[in-house]
Backbone as CSV, one residue per row, in Angstrom:
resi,resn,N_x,N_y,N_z,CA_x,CA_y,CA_z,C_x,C_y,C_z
1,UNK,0.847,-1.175,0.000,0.000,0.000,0.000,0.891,1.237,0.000
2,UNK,0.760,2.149,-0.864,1.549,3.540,-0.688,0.986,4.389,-0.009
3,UNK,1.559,4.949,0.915,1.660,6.421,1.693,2.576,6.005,2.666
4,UNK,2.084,6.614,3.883,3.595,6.893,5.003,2.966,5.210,5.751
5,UNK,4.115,4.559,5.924,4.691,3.494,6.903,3.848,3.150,7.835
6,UNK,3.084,2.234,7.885,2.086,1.632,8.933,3.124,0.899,10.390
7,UNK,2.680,1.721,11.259,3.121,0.523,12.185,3.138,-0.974,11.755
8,UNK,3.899,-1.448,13.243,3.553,-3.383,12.840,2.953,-3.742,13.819
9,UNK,2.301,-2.878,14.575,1.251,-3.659,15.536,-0.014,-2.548,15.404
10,UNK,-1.050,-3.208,16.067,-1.862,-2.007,16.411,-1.870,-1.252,16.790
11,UNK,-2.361,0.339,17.113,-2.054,1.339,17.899,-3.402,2.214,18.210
12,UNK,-4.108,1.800,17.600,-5.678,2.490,17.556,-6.902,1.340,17.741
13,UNK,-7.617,1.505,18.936,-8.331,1.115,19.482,-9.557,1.773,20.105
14,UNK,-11.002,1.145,19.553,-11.906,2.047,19.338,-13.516,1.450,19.935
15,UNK,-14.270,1.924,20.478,-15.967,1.072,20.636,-16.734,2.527,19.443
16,UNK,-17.464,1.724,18.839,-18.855,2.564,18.340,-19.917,2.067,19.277
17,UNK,-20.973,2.978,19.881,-22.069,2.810,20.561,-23.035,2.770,19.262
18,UNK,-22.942,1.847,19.005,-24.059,1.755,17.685,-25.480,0.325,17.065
19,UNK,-26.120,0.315,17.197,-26.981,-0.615,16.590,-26.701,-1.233,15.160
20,UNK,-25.763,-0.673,14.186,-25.461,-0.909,13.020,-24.745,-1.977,13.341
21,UNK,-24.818,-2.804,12.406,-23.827,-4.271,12.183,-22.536,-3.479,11.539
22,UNK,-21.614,-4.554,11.434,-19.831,-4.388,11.469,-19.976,-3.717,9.695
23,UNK,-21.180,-4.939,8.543,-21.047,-4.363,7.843,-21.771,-2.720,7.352
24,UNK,-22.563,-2.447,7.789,-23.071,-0.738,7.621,-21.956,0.414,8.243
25,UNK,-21.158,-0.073,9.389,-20.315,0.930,9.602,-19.191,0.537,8.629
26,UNK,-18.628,-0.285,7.978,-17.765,0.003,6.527,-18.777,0.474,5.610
27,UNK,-19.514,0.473,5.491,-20.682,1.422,4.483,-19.883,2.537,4.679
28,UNK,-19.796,3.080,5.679,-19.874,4.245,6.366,-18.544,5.115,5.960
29,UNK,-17.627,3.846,6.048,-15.825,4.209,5.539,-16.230,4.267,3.992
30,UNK,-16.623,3.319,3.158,-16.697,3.158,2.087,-17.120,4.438,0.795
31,UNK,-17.847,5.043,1.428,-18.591,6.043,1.247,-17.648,7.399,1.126
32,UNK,-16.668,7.234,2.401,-15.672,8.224,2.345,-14.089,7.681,1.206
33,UNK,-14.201,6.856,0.992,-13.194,6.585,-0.494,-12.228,5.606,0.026
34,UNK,-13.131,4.722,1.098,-11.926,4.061,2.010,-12.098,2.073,1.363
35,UNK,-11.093,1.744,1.068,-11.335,0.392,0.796,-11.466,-0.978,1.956
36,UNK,-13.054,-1.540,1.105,-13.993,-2.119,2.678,-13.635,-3.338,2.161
37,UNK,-13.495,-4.712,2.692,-13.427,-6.375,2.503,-14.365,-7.076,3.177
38,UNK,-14.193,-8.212,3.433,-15.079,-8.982,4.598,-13.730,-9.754,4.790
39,UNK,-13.564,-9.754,6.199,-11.974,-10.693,6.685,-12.300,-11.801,7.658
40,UNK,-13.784,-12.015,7.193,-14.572,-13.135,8.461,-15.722,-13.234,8.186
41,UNK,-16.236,-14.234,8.956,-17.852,-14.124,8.786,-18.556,-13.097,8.652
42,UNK,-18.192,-12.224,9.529,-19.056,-11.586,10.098,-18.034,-9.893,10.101
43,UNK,-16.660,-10.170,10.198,-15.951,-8.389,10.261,-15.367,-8.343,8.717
44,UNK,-15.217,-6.938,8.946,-14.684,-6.169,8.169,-13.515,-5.417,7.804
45,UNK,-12.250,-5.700,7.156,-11.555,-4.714,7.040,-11.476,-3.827,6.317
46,UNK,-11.128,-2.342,6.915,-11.029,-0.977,6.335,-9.653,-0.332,5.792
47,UNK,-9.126,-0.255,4.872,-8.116,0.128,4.395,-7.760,1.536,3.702
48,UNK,-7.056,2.676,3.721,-6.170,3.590,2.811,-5.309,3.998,2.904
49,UNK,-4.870,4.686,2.159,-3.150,4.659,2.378,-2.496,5.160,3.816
50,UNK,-3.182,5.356,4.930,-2.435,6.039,6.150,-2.955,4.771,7.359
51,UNK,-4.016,3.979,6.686,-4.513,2.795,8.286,-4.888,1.382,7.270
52,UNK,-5.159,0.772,7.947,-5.952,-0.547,7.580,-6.223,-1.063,9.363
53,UNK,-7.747,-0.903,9.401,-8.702,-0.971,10.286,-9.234,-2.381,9.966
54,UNK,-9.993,-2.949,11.367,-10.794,-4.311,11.454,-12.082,-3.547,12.244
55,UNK,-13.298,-3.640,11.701,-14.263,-3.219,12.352,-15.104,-4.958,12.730
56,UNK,-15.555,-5.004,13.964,-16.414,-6.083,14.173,-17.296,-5.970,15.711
57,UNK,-17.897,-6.987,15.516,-19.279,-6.929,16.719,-18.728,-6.710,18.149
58,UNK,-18.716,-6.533,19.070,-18.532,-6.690,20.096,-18.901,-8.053,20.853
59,UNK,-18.300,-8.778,21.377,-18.580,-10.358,21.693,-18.868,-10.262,23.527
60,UNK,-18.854,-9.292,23.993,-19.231,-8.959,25.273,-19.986,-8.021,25.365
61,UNK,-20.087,-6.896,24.620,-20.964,-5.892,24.689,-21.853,-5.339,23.399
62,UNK,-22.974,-6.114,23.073,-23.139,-6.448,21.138,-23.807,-4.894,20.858
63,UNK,-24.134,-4.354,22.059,-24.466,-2.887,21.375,-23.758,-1.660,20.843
64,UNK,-22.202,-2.650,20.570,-21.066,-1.882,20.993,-20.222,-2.474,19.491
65,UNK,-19.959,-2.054,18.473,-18.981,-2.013,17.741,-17.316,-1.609,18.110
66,UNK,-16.000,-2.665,17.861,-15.202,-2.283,18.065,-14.340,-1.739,16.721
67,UNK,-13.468,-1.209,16.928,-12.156,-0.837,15.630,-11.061,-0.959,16.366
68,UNK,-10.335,-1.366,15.339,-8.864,-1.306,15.977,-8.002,-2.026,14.792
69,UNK,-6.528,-1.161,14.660,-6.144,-1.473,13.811,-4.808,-0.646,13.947
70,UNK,-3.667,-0.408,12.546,-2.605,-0.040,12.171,-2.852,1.551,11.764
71,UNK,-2.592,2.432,12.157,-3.022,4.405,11.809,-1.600,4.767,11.737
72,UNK,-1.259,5.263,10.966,0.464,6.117,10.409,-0.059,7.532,10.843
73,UNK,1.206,7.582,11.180,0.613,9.617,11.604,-0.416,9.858,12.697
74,UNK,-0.904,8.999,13.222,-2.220,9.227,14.140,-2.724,10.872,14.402
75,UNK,-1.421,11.672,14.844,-1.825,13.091,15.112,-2.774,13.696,13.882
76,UNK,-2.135,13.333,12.554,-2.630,14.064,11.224,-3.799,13.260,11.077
77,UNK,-3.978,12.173,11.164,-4.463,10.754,10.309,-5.861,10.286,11.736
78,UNK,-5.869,10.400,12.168,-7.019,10.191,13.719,-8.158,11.295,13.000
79,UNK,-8.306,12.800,12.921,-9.474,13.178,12.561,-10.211,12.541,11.109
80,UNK,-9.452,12.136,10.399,-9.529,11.570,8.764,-10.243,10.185,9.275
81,UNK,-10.141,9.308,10.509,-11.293,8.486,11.007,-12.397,8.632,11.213
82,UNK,-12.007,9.721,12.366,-13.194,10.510,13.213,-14.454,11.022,12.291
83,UNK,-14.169,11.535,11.292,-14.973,12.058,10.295,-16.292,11.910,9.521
84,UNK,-15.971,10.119,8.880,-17.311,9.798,8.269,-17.913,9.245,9.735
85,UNK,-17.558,8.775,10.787,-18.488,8.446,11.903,-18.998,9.743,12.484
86,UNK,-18.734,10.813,12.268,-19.363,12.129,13.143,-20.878,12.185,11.962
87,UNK,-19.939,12.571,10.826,-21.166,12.361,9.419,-22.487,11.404,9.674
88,UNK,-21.794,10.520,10.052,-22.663,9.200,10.156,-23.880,9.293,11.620
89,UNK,-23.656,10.329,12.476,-24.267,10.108,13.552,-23.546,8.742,14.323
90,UNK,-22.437,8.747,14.508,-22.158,7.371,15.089,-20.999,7.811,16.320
91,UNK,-21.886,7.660,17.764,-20.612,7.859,18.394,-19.467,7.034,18.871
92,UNK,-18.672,7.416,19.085,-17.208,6.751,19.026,-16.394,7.179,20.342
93,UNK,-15.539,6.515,20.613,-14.478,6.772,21.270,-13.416,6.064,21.033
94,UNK,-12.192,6.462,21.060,-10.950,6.269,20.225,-9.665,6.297,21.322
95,UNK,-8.806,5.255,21.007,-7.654,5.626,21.941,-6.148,5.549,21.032
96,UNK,-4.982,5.911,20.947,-3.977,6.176,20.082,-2.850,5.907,21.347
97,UNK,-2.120,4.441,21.033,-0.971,4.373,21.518,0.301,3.985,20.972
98,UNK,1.325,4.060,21.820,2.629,4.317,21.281,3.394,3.112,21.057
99,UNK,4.395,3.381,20.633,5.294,1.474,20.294,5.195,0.510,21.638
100,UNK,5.561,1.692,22.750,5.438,0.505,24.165,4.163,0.845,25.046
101,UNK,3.179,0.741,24.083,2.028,0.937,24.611,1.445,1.643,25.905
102,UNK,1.755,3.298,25.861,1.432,4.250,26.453,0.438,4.934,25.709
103,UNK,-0.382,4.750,26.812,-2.155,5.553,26.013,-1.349,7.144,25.642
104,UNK,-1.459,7.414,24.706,-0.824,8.642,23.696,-2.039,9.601,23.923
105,UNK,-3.654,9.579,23.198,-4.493,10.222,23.242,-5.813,9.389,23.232
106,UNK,-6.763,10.061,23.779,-8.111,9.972,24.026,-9.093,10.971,23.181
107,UNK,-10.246,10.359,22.633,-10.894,11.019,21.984,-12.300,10.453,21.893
108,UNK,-13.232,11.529,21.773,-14.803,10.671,22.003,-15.439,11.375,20.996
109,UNK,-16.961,10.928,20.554,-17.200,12.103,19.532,-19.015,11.489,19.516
């Protein structure tokens, strides 16, 4: 994939408070020019050139969509998430951490 350098682990970790299934919130990316898959029964991965995201159900809390995935740049590249879910009416909360996993930033929307 071209743009800037994806981490090699995850670093962005996320719940949607939402009633939508895993696939309507990639609707949701899709819509914004983001490339959507199915990587399971049932989830979804979200891909462009700065993340490649896994959106899926919550298996403890099903009213609850999670994300989490690989974000380059997080400072620049975190509102460029935030975005089609604000659009969307979908609230979120978001966390951004570092190589040795220090919560970096918090964000809700």
């Amino acid at each position: 994939m071209d743009g800037p350098a994806l981490p090699d682990e995850s670093n962005v970790f996320g719940s949607l408070h939402t009633s939508r299934s895993p696939e309507r919130v990639a609707r949701v990316f899709a819509r914004s020019g983001w490339d959507v898959r199915k990587c399971s029964w049932t989830d979804y991965e979200i891909t462009c050139a700065f993340a490649e995201l896994v959106i899926e159900r919550s298996a403890v809390e099903p009213e609850y969509v999670l994300i989490h995935g690989s974000v380059a740049d997080v400072g620049v590249n975190l509102p460029r998430i935030t975005e089609p879910l604000t659009a969307a009416g979908i609230p979120y909360s978001l966390e951004y951490y570092n190589a040795e996993r220090d919560l970096i930033h918090h964000t809700r929307g």
